[in-house]
C-alpha positions in Angstrom: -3.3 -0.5 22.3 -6.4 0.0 20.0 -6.0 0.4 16.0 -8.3 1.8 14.1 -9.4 2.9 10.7 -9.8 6.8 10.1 -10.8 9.2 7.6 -10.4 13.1 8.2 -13.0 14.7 6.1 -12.6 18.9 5.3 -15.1 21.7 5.5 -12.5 24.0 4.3 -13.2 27.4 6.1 -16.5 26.5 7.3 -18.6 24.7 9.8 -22.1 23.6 10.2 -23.9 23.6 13.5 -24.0 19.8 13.3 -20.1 20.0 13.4 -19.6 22.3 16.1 -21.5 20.3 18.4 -19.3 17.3 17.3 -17.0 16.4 20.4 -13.1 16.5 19.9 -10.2 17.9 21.5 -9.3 21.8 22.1 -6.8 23.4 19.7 -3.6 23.3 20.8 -2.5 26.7 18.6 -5.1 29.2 17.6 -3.7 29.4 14.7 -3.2 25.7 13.5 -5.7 24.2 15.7 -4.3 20.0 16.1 -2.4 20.2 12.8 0.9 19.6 14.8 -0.4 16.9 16.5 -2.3 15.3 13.8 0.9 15.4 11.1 4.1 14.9 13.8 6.1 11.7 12.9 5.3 10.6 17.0 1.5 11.9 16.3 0.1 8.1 16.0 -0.5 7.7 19.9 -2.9 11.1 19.2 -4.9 9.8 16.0 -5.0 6.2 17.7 -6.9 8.7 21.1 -9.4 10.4 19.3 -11.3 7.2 18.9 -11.1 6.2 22.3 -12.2 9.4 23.8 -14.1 11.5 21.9 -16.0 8.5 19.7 -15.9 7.5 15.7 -16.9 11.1 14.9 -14.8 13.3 15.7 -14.1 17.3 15.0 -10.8 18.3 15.3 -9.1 21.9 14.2 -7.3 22.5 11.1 -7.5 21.7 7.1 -9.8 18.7 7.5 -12.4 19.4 10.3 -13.9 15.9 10.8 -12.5 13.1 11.6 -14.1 9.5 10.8 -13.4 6.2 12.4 -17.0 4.8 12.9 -18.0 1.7 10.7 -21.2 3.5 9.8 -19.7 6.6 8.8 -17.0 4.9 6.4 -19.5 2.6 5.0 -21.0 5.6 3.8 -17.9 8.1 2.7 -16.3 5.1 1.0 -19.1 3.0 -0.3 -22.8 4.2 -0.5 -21.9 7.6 -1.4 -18.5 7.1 -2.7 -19.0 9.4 -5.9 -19.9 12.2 -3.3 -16.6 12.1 -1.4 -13.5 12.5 -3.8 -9.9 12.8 -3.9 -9.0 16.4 -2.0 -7.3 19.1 -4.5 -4.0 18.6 -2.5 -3.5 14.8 -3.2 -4.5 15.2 -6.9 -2.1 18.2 -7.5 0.9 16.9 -5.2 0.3 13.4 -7.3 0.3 14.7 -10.6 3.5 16.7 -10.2 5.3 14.0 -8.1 4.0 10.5 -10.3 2.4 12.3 -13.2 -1.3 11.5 -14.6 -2.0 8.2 -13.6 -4.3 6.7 -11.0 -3.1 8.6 -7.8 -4.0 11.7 -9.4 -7.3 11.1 -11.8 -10.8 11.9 -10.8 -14.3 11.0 -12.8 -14.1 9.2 -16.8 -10.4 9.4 -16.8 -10.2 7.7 -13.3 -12.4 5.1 -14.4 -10.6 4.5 -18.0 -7.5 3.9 -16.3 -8.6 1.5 -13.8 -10.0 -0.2 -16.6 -7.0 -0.6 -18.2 -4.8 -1.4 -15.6 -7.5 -4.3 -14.1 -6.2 -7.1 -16.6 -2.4 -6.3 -15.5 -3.4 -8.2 -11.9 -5.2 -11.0 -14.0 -4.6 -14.9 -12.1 -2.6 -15.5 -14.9 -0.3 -12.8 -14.6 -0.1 -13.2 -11.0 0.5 -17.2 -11.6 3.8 -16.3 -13.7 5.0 -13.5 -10.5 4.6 -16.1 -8.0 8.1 -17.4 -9.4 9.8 -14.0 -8.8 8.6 -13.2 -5.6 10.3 -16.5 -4.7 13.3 -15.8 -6.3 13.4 -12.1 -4.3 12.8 -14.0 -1.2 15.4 -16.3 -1.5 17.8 -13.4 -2.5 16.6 -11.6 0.9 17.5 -14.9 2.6 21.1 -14.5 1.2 21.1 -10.4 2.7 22.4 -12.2 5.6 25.7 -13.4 4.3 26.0 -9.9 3.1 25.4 -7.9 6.5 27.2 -10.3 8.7 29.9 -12.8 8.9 28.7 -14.5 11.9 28.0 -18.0 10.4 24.6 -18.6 12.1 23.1 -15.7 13.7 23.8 -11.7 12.8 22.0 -8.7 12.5 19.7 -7.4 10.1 18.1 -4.3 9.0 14.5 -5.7 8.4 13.4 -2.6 6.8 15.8 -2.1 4.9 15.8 -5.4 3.0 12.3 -5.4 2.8 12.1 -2.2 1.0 14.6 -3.4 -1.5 13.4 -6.9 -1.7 9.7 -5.1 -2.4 11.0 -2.6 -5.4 12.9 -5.5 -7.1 9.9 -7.9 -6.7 7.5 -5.0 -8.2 10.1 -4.0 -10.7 10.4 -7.4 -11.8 7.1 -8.6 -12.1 5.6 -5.5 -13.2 8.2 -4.0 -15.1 10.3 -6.8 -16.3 13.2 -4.4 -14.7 15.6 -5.1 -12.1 16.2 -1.9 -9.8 18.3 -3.7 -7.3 19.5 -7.4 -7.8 20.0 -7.4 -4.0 24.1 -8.3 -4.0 25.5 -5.9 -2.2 25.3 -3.6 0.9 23.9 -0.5 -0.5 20.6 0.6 -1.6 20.3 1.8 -5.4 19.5 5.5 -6.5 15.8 4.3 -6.9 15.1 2.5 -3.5 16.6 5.8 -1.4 14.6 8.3 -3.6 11.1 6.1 -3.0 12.1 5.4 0.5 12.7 9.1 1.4 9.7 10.4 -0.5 6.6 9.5 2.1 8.4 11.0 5.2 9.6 14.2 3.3 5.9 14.9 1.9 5.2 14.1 5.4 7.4 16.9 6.9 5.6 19.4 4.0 2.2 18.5 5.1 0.9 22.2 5.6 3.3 23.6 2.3 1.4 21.1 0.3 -2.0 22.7 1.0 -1.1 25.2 -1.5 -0.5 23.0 -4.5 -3.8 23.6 -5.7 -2.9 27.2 -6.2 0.6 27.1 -7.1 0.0 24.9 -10.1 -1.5 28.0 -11.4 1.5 30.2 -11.6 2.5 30.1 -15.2 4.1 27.3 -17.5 5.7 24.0 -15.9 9.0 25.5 -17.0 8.3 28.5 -15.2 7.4 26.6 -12.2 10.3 23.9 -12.4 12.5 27.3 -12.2 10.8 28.7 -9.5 11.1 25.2 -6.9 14.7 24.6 -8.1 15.2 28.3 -6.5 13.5 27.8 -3.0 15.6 27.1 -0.2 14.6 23.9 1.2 16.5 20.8 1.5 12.8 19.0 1.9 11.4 20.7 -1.3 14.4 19.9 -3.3 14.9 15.9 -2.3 11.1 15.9 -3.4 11.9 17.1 -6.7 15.1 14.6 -7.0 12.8 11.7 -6.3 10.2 12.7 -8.9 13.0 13.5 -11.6 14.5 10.1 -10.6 11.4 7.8 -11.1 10.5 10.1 -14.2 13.4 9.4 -15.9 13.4 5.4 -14.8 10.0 5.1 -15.6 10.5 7.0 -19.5 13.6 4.9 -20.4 11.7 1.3 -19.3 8.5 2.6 -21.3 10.6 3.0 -24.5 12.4 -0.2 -23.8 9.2 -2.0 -23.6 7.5 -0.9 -26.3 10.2 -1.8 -28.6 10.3 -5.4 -27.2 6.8 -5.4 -28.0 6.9 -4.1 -31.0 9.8 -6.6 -31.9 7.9 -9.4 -31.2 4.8 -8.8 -32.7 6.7 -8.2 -35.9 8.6 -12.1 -35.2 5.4 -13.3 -34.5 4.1 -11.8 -37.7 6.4 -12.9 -39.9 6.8 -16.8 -38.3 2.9 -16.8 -39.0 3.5 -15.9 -42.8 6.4 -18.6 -43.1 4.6 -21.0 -41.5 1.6 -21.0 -43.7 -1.1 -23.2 -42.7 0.9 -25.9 -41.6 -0.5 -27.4 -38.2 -2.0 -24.2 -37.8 -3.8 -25.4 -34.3 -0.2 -26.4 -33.1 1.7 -23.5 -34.3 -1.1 -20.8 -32.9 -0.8 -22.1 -29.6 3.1 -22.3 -29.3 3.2 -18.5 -31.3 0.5 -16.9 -28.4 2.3 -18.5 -25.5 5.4 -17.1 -26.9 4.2 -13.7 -27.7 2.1 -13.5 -24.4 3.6 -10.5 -22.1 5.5 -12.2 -19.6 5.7 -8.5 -16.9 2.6 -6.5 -16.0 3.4 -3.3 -18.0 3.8 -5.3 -21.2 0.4 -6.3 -20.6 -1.0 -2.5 -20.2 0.7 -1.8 -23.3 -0.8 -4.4 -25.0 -4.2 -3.6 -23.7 -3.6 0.3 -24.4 -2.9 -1.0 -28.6 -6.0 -2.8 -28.5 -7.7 0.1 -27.2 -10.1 2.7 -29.4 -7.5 5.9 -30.2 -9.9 7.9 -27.6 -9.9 6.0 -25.0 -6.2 5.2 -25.2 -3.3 6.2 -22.3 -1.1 8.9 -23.6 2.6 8.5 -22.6 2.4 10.8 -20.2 -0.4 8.7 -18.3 1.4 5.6 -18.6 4.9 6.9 -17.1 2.6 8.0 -14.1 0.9 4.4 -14.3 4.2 3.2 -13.8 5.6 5.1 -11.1 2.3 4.9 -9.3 2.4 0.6 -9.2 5.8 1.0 -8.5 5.8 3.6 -5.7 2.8 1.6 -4.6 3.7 -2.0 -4.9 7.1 -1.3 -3.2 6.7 1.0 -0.2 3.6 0.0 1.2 4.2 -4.0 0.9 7.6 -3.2 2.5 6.4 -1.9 5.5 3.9 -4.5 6.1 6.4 -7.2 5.6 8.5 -5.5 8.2 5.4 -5.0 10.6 5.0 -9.1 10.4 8.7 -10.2 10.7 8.8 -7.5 13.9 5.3 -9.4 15.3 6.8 -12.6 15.0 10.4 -11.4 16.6 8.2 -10.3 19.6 6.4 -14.0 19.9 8.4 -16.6 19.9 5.8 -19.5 20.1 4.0 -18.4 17.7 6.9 -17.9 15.3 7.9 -21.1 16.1 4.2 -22.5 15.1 4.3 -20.7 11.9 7.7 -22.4 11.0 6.9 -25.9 11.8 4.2 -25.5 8.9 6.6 -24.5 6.8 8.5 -27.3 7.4 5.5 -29.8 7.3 5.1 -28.3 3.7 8.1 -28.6 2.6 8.1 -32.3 3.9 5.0 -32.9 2.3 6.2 -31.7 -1.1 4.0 -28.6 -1.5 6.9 -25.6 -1.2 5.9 -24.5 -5.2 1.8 -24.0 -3.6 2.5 -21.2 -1.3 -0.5 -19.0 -1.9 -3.8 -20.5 -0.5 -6.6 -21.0 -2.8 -8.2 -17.4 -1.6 -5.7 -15.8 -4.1 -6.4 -18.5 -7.5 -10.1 -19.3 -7.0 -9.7 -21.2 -10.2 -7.3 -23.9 -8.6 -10.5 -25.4 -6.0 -9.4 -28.6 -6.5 -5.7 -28.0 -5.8 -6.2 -26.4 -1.9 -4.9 -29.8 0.0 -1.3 -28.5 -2.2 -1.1 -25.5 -0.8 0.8 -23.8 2.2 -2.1 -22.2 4.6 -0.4 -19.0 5.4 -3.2 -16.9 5.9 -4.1 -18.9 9.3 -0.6 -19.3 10.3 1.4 -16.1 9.5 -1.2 -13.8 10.8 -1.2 -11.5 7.9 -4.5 -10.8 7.8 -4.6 -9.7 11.3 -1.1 -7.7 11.3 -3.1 -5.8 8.2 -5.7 -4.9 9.7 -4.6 -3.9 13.0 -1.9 -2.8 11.5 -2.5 -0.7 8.1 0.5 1.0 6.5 -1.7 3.6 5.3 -3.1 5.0 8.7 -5.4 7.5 7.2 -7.0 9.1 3.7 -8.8 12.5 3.2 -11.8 12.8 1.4 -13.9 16.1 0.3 -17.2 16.6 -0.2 -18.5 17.1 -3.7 -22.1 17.1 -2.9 -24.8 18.0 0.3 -24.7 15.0 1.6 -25.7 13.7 5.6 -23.1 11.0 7.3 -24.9 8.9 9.5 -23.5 7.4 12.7 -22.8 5.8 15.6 -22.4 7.5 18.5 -20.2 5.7 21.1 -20.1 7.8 24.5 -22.6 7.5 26.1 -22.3 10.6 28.5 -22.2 13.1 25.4 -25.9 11.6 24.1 -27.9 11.1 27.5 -30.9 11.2 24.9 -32.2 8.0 23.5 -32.7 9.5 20.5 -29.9 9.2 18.2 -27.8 12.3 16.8 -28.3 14.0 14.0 -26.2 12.8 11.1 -23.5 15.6 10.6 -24.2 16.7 7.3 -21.3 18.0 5.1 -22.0 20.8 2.6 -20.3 21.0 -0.6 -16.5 21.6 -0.6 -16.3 20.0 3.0 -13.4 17.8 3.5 -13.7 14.1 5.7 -10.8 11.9 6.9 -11.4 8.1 6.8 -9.2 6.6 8.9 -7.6 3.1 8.1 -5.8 2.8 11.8 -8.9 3.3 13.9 -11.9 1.8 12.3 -10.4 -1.8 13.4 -10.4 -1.7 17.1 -8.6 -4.8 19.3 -4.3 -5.8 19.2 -5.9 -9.7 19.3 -3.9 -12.6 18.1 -7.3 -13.5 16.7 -9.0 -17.1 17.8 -7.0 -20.8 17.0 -8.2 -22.9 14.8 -8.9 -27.2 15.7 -5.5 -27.3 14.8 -4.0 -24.6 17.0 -3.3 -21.8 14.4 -4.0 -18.5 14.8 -6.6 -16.5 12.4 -8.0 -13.4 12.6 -11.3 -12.5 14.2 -13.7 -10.6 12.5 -13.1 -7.1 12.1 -15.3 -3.8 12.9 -19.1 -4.5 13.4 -21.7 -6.8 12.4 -24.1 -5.0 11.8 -21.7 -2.7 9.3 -20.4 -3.9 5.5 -17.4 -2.1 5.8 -17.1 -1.7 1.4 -13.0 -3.1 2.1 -11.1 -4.3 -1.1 -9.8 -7.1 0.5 -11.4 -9.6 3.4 -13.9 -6.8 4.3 -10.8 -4.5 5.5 -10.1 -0.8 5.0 -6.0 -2.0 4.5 -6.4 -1.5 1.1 -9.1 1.4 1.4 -12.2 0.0 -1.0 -14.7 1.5 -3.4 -13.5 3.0 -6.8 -10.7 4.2 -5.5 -9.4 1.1 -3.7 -5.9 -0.4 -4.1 -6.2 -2.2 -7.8 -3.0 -4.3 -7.1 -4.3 -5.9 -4.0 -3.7 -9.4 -4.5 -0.5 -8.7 -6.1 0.5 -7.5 -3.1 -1.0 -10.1 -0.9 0.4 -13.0 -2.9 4.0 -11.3 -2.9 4.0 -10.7 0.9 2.9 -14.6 2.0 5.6 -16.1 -0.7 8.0 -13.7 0.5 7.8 -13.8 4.2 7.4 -18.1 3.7 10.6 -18.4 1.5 12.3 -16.5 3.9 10.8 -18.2 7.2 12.1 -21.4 5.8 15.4 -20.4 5.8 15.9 -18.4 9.5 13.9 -17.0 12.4 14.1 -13.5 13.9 14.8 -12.6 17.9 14.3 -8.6 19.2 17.4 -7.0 19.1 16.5 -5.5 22.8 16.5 -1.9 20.8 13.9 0.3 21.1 11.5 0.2 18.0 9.1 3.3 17.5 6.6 3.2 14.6 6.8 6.6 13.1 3.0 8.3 11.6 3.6 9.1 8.1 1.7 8.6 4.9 3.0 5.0 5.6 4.1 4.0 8.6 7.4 3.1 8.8 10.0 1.9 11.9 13.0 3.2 13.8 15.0 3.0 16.2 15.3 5.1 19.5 18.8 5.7 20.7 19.8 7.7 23.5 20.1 10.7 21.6 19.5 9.9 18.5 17.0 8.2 16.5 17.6 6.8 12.9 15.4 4.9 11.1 15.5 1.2 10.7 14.3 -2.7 12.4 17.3 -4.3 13.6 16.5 -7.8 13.9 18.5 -10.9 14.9 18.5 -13.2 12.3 19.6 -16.7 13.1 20.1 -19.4 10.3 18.0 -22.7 10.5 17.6 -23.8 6.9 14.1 -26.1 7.3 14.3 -27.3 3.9 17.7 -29.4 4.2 
């Protein structure tokens, strides 16, 4: 099956001649056009077709009336003329009611001055001092096991499930200094259901939440808070609990930080003035490493002090910054964890290949070096110490084949003319090339990140047998990707900022656990359900519930 990379892009209530003579697939209602296809949990097999048949520019009928998967075209709607193609109204408005004001839900200076600010919470350092936490979660998803079955070396385990708690309490952690779930016991915390139910409900409101622009406009936020806690929908109203939940968590952490801070800036203050000038070198150093924020947020705050009074986060935006890296950090990285450790079930040999480096690493004495030097750029001299899990795991390649984030939606802001590449031949008998469709003002686009990266490869093997991933999309095309020159964390200005957060948390995560069992296929049914992340379950005969059962057998590789 082909995955690719696509982004729908609106003319809201318009077309252009260059549009219409776009090829795509009939309406199926004449009143929603493909919506139902487009947003139906089993609707991936129908974004994944568009490409195939009807090319990397495609029309289709409903809110978003192109749809994008050619290199040429993204290269423009994401990178060359980014600032022309912004954010639609619907994802700013559902964001800023959902996660507040933070980066989900900013356009233009403000946008900018918070990415700013949040840029020196994914510093090396910081990273360096998460590394130890992500091994620590890992080892506590290692011990799940014990939990979930008493078989003493193989049982049963819900692979999504652990990874999305294993994810929040690695984010919490190391970005808030906050456990949400220590992982010791059965059941999933308040926090972890309300983020884990959130995608797949907004999901299920797709066409409701076309009207956010508008209904943000009736009256006072208490007015409108009344009015939703009165509408009769078990969707609309799990929506609102998940908001009030990650409100309320992200407010009472805020508070508790800043008083830590505060605290120790004050013990550092007056240790300094006791101190007096007595080995003043020696005493600086210990007091800074001391005082140095040892979790992500306590860094933004830090960096918000320092900050001119202008250009400084209110509270507001930081409680959205908050539950934005959270939300962020925890669902997305969850369900590409789950994607690998459901690859590797599937492939025995090379599950078994990606093991045995594992144990040569441990063997070799380099189990605390389990990020490659692609992640610390700093630490050249140190790459013979580290664990090469980029070649071996296949992350790369499950990432991009396989984005969580299938799609985006970009509109319009300005006149502006998409070039690209037009990939039936039968539609174009001309040797001339198309006309670029051009997309007036107000005109919304979808970029795709499922259907810009076409192949299911294993990639090519290295000298020394390992897999890595072949080069993705074209080469004539600089696809503007955040990360390895892929669309998995989207790229330009609005690209994912904590990237190599997640990148480092996934490979020490997935390794720790590696070292400690291997995973066999249940023989259940797996579907991948579309979403605004895609997520897994599994397909009973009349039922379907969501989940990755996975057979986890013990074989500890570092005994």
């Amino acid at each position: 099956m082909l995955h690719r990379h696509f982004i729908p892009v609106h003319f809201p209530f318009r077309t252009t001649a260059h549009i219409r003579d776009l090829p795509g697939p009939p309406p199926r209602s004449l009143l929603t056009g493909n919506l139902a296809q487009l947003f139906s949990p089993k609707g991936l097999p129908f974004h994944l077709r568009l490409g195939e048949v009807y090319g990397g520019v495609v029309r289709v009928w409903g809110f978003f009336p192109v749809y994008v998967s050619d290199p040429r075209a993204i290269s423009v709607i994401l990178g060359k003329e980014g600032e022309c193609f912004d954010e639609t109204g619907v994802f700013l408005e559902c964001n800023k009611i959902i996660f507040g004001p933070g980066l989900v839900s900013t356009t233009g200076e403000l946008h900018k001055r918070q990415r700013k600010l949040a840029l020196p919470m994914f510093s090396t350092r910081q990273l360096g001092r998460a590394e130890g936490v992500f091994g620590e979660v890992g080892e506590k998803v290692y011990r799940s096991r014990d939990e979930d079955t008493n078989e003493p070396t193989e049982g049963i385990l819900d692979m999504s499930e652990w990874t999305s708690r294993g994810s929040l309490e690695a984010a919490g952690r190391a970005i808030l200094g906050y456990s949400f779930d220590p992982l010791d016991s059965r059941v999933a915390n308040r926090y972890t259901s309300a983020i884990k139910e959130l995608i797949p409900t907004l999901f299920s409101l797709a066409l409701v939440r076309n009207f956010a622009p508008f209904l943000v406009k009736l009256g006072p936020p208490a007015f409108r808070r009344w009015v939703v806690e009165r509408i009769p929908s078990r969707r609309v109203r799990k929506v609102m609990e998940s908001s009030d939940v990650m409100h309320e968590s992200a407010r009472g952490i805020l508070d508790e930080r800043r008083a830590a801070l505060l605290s120790s800036s004050r013990s550092s203050s007056n240790t300094t003035t006791i101190r007096g000038n007595t080995n003043s070198d020696h005493n600086s150093a210990d007091e800074d490493s001391a005082s140095e924020p040892k979790d992500i947020i306590t860094t933004l705050l830090h960096t918000n002090s320092l900050c001119a009074e202008g250009d400084r986060m209110s509270d507001a935006e930081l409680t959205g910054q908050m539950t934005v890296l959270i939300f962020g950090a925890q669902d997305t990285t969850a369900g590409a964890l789950a994607r690998v450790f459901w690859r590797l079930s599937r492939d025995g040999e090379v599950q078994r290949r990606v093991r045995e480096e594992i144990k040569r690493a441990w063997e070799e004495g380099r189990s605390h070096h389990l990020v490659t030097n692609n992640d610390n750029n700093e630490d050249d001299g140190k790459e013979e110490k580290r664990l090469d899990v980029d070649a071996i795991m296949g992350l790369p390649e499950t990432l991009r084949v396989y984005p969580p984030v299938p799609f985006v939606r970009r509109v319009c802001t300005k006149a502006t003319a998409i070039p690209y590449t037009p990939s039936i031949p039968s539609l174009y008998p001309s040797p001339t090339p198309p006309t670029p469709p051009a997309s007036p003002s107000a005109t919304s686009v979808s970029p795709t990140t499922t259907a810009a990266t076409p192949g299911d490869s294993t990639g090519t093997r290295d000298k020394k047998g390992r897999g890595t991933a072949r080069k993705p999309y074209s080469d004539h095309v600089k696809i503007p990707g955040a990360w390895n020159g892929m669309l998995t964390f989207l790229g330009g200005g609005r690209s994912c900022v904590g990237s190599r957060f997640a990148i480092i948390e996934m490979k020490i995560i997935l390794a720790t656990v590696l070292s400690k069992m291997y995973f066999k296929p249940t023989g259940d049914e797996i579907a991948w359900n579309l979403s605004q992340i895609i997520s897994p379950s599994v397909v009973r005969r009349l039922t379907e519930e969501k989940g990755l059962p996975l057979v986890a057998v013990l074989d500890d590789l570092t005994v």
